[in-house]
LOVEX-188831 format. One record per residue (C-alpha): x, y, z; residue in one letter. Coordinates in pm, whole numbers, plus 50000, padded with zeros to 5 digits. Example, Ala and Ser with C-alpha at 12.3 -4.5 7.8 and 13.67 -1.06 7.14 Angstrom:
# residues 2
      X      Y      Z  code
  51230  49550  50780     a
  51367  49894  50714     s
This chain:
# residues 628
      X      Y      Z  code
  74623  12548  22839     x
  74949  12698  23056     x
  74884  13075  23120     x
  75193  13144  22874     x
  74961  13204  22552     x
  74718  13391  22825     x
  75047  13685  22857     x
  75047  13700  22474     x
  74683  13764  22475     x
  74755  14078  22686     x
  74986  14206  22426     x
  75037  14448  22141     x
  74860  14313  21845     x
  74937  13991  21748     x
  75293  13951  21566     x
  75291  13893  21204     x
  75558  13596  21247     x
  75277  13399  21374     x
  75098  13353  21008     x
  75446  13280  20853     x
  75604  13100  21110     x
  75931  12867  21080     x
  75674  12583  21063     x
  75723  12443  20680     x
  75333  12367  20637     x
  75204  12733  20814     x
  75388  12892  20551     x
  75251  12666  20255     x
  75055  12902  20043     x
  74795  12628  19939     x
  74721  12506  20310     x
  74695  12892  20428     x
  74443  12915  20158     x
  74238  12583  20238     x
  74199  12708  20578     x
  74089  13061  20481     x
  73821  12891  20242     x
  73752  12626  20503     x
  73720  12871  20772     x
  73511  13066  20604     x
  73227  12841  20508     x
  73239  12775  20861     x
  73192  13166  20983     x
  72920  13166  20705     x
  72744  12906  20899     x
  72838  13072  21265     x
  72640  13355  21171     x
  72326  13155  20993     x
  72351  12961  21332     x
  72344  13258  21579     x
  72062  13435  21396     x
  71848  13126  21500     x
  71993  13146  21849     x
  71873  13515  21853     x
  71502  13383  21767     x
  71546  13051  21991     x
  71811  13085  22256     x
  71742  12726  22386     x
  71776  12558  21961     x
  72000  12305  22085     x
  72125  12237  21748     x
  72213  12556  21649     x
  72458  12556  21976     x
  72590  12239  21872     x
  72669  12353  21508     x
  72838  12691  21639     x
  73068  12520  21893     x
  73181  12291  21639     x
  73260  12568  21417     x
  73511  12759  21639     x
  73657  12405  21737     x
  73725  12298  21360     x
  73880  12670  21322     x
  74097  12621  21654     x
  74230  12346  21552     x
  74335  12441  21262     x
  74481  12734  21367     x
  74669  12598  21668     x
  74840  12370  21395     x
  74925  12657  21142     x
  75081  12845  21486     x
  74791  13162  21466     x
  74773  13163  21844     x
  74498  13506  21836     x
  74307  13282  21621     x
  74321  13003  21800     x
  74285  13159  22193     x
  73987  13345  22071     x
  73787  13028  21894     x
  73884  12859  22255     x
  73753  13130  22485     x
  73441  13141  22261     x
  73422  12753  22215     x
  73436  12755  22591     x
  73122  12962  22630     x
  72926  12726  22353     x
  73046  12469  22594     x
  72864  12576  22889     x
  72555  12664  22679     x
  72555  12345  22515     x
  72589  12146  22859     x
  72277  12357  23022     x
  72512  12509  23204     x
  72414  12857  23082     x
  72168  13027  22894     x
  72263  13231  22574     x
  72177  13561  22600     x
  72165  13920  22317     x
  72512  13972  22501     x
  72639  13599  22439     x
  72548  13642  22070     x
  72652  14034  22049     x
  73025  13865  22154     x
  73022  13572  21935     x
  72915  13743  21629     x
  73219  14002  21676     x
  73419  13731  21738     x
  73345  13619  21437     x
  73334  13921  21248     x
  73691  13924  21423     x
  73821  13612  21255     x
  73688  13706  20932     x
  73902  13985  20932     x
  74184  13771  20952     x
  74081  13563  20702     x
  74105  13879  20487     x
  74460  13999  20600     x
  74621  13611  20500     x
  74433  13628  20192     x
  74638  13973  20149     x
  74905  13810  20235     x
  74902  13526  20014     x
  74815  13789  19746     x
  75071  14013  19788     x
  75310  13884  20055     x
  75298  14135  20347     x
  75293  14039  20697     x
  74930  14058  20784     x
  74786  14311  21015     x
  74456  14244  21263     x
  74405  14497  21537     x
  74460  14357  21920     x
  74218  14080  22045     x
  74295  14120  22422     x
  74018  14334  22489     x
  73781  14129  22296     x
  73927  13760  22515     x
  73855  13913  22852     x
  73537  14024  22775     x
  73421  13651  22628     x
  73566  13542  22990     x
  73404  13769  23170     x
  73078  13704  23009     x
  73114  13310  23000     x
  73191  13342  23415     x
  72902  13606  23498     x
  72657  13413  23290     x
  72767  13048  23475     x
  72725  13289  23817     x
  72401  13361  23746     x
  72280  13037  23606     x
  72476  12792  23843     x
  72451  12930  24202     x
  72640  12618  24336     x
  72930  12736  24123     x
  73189  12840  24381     x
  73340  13222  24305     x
  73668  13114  24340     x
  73602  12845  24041     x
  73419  13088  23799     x
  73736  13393  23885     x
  73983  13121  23784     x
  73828  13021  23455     x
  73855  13424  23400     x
  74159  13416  23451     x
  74332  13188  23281     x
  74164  12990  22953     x
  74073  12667  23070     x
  73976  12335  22898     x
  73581  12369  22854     x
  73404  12242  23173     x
  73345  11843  23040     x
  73688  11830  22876     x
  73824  11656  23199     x
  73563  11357  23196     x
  73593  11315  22869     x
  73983  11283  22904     x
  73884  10994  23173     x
  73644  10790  22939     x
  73566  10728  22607     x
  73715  10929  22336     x
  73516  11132  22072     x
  73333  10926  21852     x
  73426  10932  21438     x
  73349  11211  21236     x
  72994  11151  21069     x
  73130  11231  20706     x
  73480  11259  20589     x
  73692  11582  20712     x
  73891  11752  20432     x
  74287  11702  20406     x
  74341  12010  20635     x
  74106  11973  20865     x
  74191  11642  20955     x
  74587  11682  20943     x
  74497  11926  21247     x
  74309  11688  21403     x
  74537  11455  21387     x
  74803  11666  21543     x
  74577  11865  21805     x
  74504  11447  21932     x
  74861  11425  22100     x
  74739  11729  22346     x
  74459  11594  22480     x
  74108  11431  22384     x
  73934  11802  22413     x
  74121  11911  22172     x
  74082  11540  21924     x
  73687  11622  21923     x
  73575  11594  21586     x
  73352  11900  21448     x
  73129  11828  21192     x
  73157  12003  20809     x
  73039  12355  20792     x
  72671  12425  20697     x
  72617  12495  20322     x
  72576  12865  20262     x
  72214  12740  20106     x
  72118  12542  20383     x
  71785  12661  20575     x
  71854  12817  20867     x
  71714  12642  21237     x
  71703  12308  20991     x
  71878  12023  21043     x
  72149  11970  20777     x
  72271  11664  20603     x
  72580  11506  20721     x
  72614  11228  20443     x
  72924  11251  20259     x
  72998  11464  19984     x
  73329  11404  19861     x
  73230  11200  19585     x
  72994  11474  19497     x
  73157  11793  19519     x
  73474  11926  19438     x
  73627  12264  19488     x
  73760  12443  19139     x
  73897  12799  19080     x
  73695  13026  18958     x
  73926  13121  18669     x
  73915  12766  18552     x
  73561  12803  18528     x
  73547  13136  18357     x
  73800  12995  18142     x
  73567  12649  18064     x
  73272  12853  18008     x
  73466  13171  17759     x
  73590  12829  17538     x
  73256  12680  17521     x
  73136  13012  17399     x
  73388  13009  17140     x
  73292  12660  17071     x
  72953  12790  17022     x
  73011  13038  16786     x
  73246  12822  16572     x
  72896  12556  16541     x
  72725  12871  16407     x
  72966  12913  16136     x
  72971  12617  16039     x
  72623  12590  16050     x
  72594  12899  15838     x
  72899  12832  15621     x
  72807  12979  15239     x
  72958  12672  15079     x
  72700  12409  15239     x
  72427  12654  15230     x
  72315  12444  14879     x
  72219  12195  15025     x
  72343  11947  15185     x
  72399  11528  15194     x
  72174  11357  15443     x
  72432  11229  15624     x
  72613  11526  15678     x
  72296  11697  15765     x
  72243  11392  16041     x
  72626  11469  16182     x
  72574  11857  16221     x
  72242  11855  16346     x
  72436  11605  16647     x
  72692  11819  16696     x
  72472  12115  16730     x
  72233  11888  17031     x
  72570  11834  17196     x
  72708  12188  17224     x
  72372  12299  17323     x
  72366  12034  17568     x
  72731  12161  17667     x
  72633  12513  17698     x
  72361  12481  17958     x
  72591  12233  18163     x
  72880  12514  18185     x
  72641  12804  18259     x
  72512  12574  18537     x
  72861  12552  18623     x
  72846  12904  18684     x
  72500  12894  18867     x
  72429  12956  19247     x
  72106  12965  19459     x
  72070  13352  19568     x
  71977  13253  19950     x
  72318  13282  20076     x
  72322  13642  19953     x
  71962  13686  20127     x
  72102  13471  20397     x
  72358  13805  20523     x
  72091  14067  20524     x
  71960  13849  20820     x
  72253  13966  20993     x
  72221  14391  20889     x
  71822  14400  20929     x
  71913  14245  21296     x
  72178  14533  21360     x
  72031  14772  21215     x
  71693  14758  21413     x
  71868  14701  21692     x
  72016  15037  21647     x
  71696  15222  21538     x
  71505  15079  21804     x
  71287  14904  21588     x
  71116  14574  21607     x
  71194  14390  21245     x
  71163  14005  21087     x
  71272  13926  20815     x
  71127  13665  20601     x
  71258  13497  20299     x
  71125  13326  19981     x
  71257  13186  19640     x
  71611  13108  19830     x
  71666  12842  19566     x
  71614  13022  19288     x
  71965  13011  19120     x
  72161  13343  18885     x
  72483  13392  18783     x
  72789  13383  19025     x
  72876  13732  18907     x
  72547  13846  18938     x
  72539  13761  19274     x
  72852  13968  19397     x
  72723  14261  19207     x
  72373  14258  19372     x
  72567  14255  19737     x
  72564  14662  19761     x
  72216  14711  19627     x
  72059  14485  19867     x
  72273  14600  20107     x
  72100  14972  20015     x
  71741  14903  19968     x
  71713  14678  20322     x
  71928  14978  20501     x
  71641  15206  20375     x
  71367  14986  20447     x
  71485  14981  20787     x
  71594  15314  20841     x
  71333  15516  20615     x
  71080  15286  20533     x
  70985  15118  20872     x
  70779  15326  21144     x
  70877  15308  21519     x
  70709  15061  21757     x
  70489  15337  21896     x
  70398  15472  21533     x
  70298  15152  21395     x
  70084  15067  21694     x
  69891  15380  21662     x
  69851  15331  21273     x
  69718  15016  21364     x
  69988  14775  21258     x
  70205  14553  21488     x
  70452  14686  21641     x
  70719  14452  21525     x
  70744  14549  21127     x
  70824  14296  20844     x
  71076  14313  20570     x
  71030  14043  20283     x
  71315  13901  20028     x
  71177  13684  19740     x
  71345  13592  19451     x
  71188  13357  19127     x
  71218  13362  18782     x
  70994  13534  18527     x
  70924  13548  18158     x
  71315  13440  18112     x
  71415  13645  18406     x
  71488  13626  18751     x
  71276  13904  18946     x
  71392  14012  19286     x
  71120  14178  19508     x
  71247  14351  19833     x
  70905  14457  20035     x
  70845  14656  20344     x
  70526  14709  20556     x
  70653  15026  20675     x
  70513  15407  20542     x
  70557  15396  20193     x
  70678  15649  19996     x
  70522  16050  19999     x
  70439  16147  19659     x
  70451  16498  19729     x
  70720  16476  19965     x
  70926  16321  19649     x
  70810  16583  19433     x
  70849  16910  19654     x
  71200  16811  19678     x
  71257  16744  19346     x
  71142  17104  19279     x
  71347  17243  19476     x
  71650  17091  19345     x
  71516  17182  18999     x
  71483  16852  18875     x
  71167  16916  18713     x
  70912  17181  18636     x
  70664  17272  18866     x
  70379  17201  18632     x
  70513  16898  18501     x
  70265  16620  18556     x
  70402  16255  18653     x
  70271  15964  18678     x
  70332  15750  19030     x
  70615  15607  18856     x
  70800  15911  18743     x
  70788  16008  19052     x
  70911  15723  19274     x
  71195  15703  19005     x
  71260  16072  19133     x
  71479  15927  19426     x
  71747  15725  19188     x
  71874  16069  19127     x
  72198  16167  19301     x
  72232  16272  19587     x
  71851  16296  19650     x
  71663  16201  20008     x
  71384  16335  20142     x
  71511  16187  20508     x
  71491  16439  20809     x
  71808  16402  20949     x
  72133  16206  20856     x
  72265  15923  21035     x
  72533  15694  21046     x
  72297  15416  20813     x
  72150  15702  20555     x
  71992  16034  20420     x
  72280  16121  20237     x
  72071  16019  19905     x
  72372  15812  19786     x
  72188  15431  19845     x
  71943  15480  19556     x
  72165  15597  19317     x
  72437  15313  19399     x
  72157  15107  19299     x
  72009  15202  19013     x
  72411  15192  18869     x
  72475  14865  18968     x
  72144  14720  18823     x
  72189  14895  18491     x
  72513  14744  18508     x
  72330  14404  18517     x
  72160  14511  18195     x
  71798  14487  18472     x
  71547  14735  18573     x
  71465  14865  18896     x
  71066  14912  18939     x
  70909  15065  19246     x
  70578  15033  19393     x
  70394  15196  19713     x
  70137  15308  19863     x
  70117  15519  20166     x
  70067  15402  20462     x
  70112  15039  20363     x
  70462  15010  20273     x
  70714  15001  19935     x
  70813  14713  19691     x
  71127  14753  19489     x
  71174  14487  19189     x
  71429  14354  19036     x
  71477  14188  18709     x
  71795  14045  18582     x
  71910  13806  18313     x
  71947  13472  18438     x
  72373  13525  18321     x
  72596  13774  18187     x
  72767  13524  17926     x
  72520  13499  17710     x
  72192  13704  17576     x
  71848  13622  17387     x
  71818  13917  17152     x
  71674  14027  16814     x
  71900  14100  16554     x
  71837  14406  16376     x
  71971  14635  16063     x
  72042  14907  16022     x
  72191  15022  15656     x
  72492  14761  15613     x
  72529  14708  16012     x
  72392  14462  16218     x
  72279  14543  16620     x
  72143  14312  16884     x
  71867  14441  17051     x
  71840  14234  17411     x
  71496  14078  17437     x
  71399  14133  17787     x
  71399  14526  17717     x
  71155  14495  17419     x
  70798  14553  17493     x
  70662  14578  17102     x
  70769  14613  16740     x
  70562  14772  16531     x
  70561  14956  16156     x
  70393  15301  16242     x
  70079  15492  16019     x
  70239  15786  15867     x
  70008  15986  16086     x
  70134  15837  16381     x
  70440  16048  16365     x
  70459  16425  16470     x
  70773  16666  16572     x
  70695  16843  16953     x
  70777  17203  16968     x
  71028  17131  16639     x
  71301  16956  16794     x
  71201  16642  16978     x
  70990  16341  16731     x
  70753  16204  16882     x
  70529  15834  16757     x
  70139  15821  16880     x
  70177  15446  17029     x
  69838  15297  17190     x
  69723  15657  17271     x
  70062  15784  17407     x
  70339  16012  17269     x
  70626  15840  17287     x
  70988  15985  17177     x
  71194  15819  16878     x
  71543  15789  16861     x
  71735  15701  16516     x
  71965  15423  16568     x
  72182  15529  16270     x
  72246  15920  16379     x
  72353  15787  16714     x
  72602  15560  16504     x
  72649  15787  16188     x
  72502  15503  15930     x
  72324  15565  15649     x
  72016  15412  15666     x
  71762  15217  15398     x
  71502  15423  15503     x
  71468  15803  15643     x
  71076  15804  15712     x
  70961  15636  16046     x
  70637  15475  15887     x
  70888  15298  15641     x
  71114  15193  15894     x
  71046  14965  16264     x
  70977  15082  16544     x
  71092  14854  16870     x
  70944  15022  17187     x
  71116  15000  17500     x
  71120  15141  17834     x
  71355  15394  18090     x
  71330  15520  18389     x
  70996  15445  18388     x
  70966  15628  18049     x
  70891  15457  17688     x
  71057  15530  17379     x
  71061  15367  17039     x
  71399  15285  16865     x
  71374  15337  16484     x
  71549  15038  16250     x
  71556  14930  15867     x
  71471  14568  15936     x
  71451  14292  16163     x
  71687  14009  16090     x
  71567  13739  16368     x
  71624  13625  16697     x
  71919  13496  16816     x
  72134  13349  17138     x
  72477  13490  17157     x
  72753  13477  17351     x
  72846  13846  17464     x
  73142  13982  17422     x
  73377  14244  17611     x
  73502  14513  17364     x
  73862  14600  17548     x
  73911  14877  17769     x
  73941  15138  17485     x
  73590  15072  17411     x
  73395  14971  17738     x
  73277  15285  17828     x
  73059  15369  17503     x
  72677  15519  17588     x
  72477  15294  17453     x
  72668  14998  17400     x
  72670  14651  17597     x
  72923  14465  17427     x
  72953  14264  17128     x
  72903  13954  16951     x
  72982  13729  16661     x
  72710  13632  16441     x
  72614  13321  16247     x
  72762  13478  15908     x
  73113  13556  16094     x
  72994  13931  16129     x
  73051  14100  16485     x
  72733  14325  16562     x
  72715  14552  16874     x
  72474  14467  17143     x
  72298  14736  17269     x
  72192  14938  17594     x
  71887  15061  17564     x
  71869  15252  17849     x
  72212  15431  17765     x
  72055  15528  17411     x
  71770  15702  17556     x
  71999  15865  17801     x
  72200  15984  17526     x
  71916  16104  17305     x
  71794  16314  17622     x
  72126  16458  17694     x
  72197  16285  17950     x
């Protein structure tokens, strides 16, 4: 490399003419967005790859996979003309080189730079996706700062590690970016050998251009690791293309919405009044088909929609090492259940909670070195991730070994934010549900990770949003366990279909714990205002489905009507219907912005008979009943 790019490196922040440069095929929309996506599975895979380096400095394979990373990204870049890109994937590439040669050893510092080099080059993955999206010049802070210190470190780590490296040779590699140290024998002998699977149409355009400078730069790099892909474990390299294609995710929203519709248009027919008489054998052969084949259709599209959850337990491996670094804590974190597979959506929206509850764990939950050594633990602490499914379900468990939670801590502090009375007795549960209230902590101090008793309440929103439930369970001294459950999708539900007068409600299944028609003794009215059902030796509260929706109902007396008990915030409650119609799969529907926001209400959905009944949020009843 001539030390012209190395002035630009010392500028002002890179120009935003670089990402939309006179060059025809930098400015294509579509190939700027193949090498953001591309880029990114390979930054995905940088990070998997350093977190084993930061356990094994000396995996060899794990050097090998991050080198080829930032060399597929440089060369890319160097064709699209994003010079801070590509002299930053160099400088970094140039350090792998040495480590991957024996030359060094990788270090806390080696990986501290890489991974905000990284973090670097994601951000500019984010300002061209602005770009593309709304078509400003994008805008990443200088990298100048950030080159000389990858130099610096790549020449005092050689210094150390290579004492028959001259000075004079280690000061000019800091000065200038050079071609990494075994660029110039390969240049005099063989060139790279093939790519072990095929490279995608971007990739290998760049390639292809990057050749004409030089062999260092013709190096193939293998295909980024799959986000699901074990980390420390060898990956397969066999081809794929024939296998897997990329497809927008509107397209696939869109497949799935029609198949719903196709769905529901099966269940009229198969519920159609004019063949409910019966029908011709034949016929009865042709819709019972068609009903095995959209079934059959159904599951394939959800799968569609389906992805293993370890990539999203795959990133806390990057926060739990952070943040213990920065509380001075020893922590490991060990995963289970990574290919247990949920809904796409479900996986963005679980991002911030698990974000929350392993930032507490580490912060809150975990003790110091010193502390757990004299309570007889370790000292390095262990935070657990598991994920499988359950009765229908899938059921997250995020576990620390750390202090557990202080029941009278907890409860104190409620008091004294009036939450509840002082003779109010609780069960464990009602109290560790205590700290999903707002702006509640029972942390010493604040810092920079939490005690501002937001986390908690961030999650408890974003499960209910889920339609799941949060549980906790601790014990002190030994540590806390907070699980999840969470339908397996948001498109469609398993629920029991319900009346109520003329109208029809859809009760989800997973939030059911019993039906049952109640003795008239059973039933009693607390202090005159709150009714109350006698269920397995427990006073439970009632609420009327039809005064919440102003029906009139068949029947006004409980022990005439059904009661389906269900559970909130760790409390049960019974919800009073006329009848139970059945059970039922449907596909949920939204109900338009005018109508989202409804306590109590989860969306809708068209029945069998044509009818559209409301599906319903238990959780937001019972908050409604209690005033909530």
């Amino acid at each position: 490399m001539s030390s012209e790019p190395e002035s630009k490196t010392q500028a002002p922040p890179p120009a935003p003419s670089k990402a939309s440069s006179s060059n025809a095929l930098a400015s294509d929309p579509e190939l700027l967005n193949d090498f953001i996506l591309e880029s990114r599975e390979h930054l995905t895979s940088i990070e998997l790859q350093l977190l084993v380096l930061d356990q094994d400095p000396a995996h060899a394979e794990a050097i090998h996979s991050i080198f080829r990373g930032f060399h597929t990204i440089k060369g890319m870049a160097g064709f699209l003309d994003l010079d801070a890109v590509r002299e930053l994937a160099h400088e970094v590439e140039t350090v792998l080189d040495l480590a991957r040669n024996s030359r060094i050893t990788i270090t806390s510092a080696i990986i501290d730079r890489i991974l905000e080099s990284k973090d670097y080059l994601n951000g500019w993955m984010s300002e061209l996706e602005a770009m593309l999206a709304t078509g400003k010049a994008p805008f990443v802070p200088g990298h100048a700062g950030l080159l000389e210190a990858i130099r610096q470190l790549g020449a005092a780590a050689l210094a150390g590690s290579s004492p028959e490296a001259a000075p004079g040779a280690a000061a000019s590699r800091v000065g200038k970016p050079s071609l990494a140290p075994d660029a110039e024998q390969r240049a005099t002998t063989k060139p790279a050998p093939p790519p072990e699977s095929p490279p995608s149409g971007l990739a290998e355009l760049a390639r292809e251009l990057a050749s004409a400078s030089g062999p260092e730069a013709a190096e193939p790099a293998a295909p980024a690791v799959p986000e699901s892909a074990e980390p420390g474990k060898p990956v397969e390299t066999h081809s794929t293309s024939a296998r897997a294609i990329k497809v927008d995710t509107g397209k696939l929203d869109y497949l799935v919405d029609m198949v719903g519709e196709m769905v529901i248009a099966q269940s009229l027919v198969r519920h159609d009044p004019d063949l409910a008489g019966g029908l011709k054998p034949r016929l009865a052969r042709n819709l019972s088909q068609l009903s095995r084949i959209t079934d059959e259709v159904q599951r394939t599209a959800m799968s569609m929609r389906m992805i293993p959850i370890g990539q999203l337990f795959q990133k806390t491996a990057r926060l739990v090492r952070d943040l213990s670094r920065k509380a001075s804590k020893q922590v490991e974190l060990e995963l289970s259940g990574e290919e247990t597979e949920l809904d796409r959506n479900i996986v963005e929206e679980l991002a911030d909670p698990l974000m929350h509850m392993v930032r507490n764990a580490v912060d809150h939950g975990i003790e110091s070195p010193e502390q757990r050594e004299k309570a007889g633990k370790p000292r390095t602490a262990r935070v657990t991730l598991r994920a499988g499914h359950q009765a229908g379900q899938i059921m997250i468990q995020v576990s620390d070994d750390g202090r557990g939670l202080d029941r009278e801590k907890i409860l104190a502090k409620a008091r004294e934010r009036k939450l509840l009375a002082d003779d109010a007795p609780l069960s464990d549960t009602e109290v560790f549900n205590l700290i999903f209230h707002p702006g509640f902590s029972t942390a010493e101090k604040i810092t920079d990770v939490s005690g501002r008793g937001v986390g908690m309440d961030v999650v408890r929103k974003h499960v209910q949003k889920l339609r799941g439930r949060i549980d906790i369970l601790s014990k002190r001294g030994e540590g806390t366990t907070f699980v999840l459950k969470l339908p397996l999708t948001l498109a469609i539900i398993d629920g029991l279909v319900v009346g109520v007068g003329s109208q029809r409600y859809i009760v989800p299944i997973y939030a059911v714990r019993e039906m049952l028609k109640p003795a008239e003794e059973a039933i009693s009215t607390v202090h005159g205002r709150e009714e109350m059902a006698m269920i397995r030796g427990a006073l439970v509260p009632v609420v009327r489905l039809h005064r919440r929706f102003q029906v009139q109902p068949r029947h006004e007396n409980p022990w005439e009507s059904l009661l389906i008990v269900s559970e909130s915030g760790g409390k049960q409650f019974c919800l009073m219907v006329d009848e139970l119609i059945g059970k039922q799969e449907v596909v949920i529907k939204s109900l338009g912005e005018g109508l989202r926001n409804i306590a109590g209400v989860a969306g809708g959905a068209i029945l069998g008979d044509g009818r559209v009944g409301l599906i319903l949020d238990l959780e937001g009843l019972f908050g409604v009943h209690r005033g909530e």
